[in-house]
N, C-alpha and C positions, 0 to 999 in steps of 0.2 A: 463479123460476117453473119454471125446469126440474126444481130438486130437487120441486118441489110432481107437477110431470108424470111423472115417475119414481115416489113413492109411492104416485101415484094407480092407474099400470101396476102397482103391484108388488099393491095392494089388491084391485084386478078380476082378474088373473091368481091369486090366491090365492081369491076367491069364486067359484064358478060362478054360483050364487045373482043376485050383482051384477051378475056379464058379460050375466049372461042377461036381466036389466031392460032393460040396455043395448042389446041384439041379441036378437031375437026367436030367429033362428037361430045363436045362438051355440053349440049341442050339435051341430050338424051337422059332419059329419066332415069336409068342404072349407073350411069357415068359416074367413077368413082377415082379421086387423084387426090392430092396434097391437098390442092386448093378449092375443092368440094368441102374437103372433112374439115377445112379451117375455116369455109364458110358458114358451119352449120353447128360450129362448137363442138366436133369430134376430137376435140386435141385434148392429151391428158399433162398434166401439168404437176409437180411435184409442191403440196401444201407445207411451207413451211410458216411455222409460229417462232418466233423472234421474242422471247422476253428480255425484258430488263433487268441488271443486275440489281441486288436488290441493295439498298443503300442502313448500312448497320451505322443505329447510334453511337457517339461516343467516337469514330473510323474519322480521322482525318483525310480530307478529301487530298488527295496528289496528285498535282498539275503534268500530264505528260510529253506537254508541248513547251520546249523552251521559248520563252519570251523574252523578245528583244525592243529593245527602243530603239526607232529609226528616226535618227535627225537628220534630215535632208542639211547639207552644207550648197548653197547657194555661192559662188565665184561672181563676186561685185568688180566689175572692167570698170574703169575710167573713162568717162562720158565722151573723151574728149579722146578717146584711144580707139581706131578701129583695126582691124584683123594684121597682120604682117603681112606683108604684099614679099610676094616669089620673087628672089636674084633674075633680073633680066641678061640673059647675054648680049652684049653690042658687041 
């Protein structure tokens, strides 16, 4: 839902056209809504920094995803065999 409310601001802040269906006084110089402040970089946003663990010598590395081997088995019919045809009632 948020990404949905975020493209919705980013739609009406890129239309005036649309703002302006929305808010009669949307041209007006004090005019002040959601999609004003999103137009104009008013939104505050929470900075996060993401480091990497750090990788110690000597630490064997440990796989956490089980790995599987997929052999596809292919069912070889006989060329000369088509599908089983349905019991007819007479």
């Amino acid at each position: 839902m948020l990404v949905l409310v975020v493209l919705a601001l980013n739609l009406l802040a890129a239309s005036p056209a649309l703002h302006e269906r929305l808010h009669s006084d949307a041209r007006e110089a004090g005019h002040q809504c959601a999609i004003t402040l999103f137009a104009h970089g008013q939104v505050e946003h929470a900075a996060v920094g993401v480091e990497p663990a750090p990788y110690v010598p000597g630490c064997p590395l440990v796989l956490l995803v089980p790995v599987t081997d997929f052999v596809p088995t292919f069912i070889v019919l006989p060329t000369d065999r088509g599908p089983p045809l349905p019991a007819v009632l007479s």
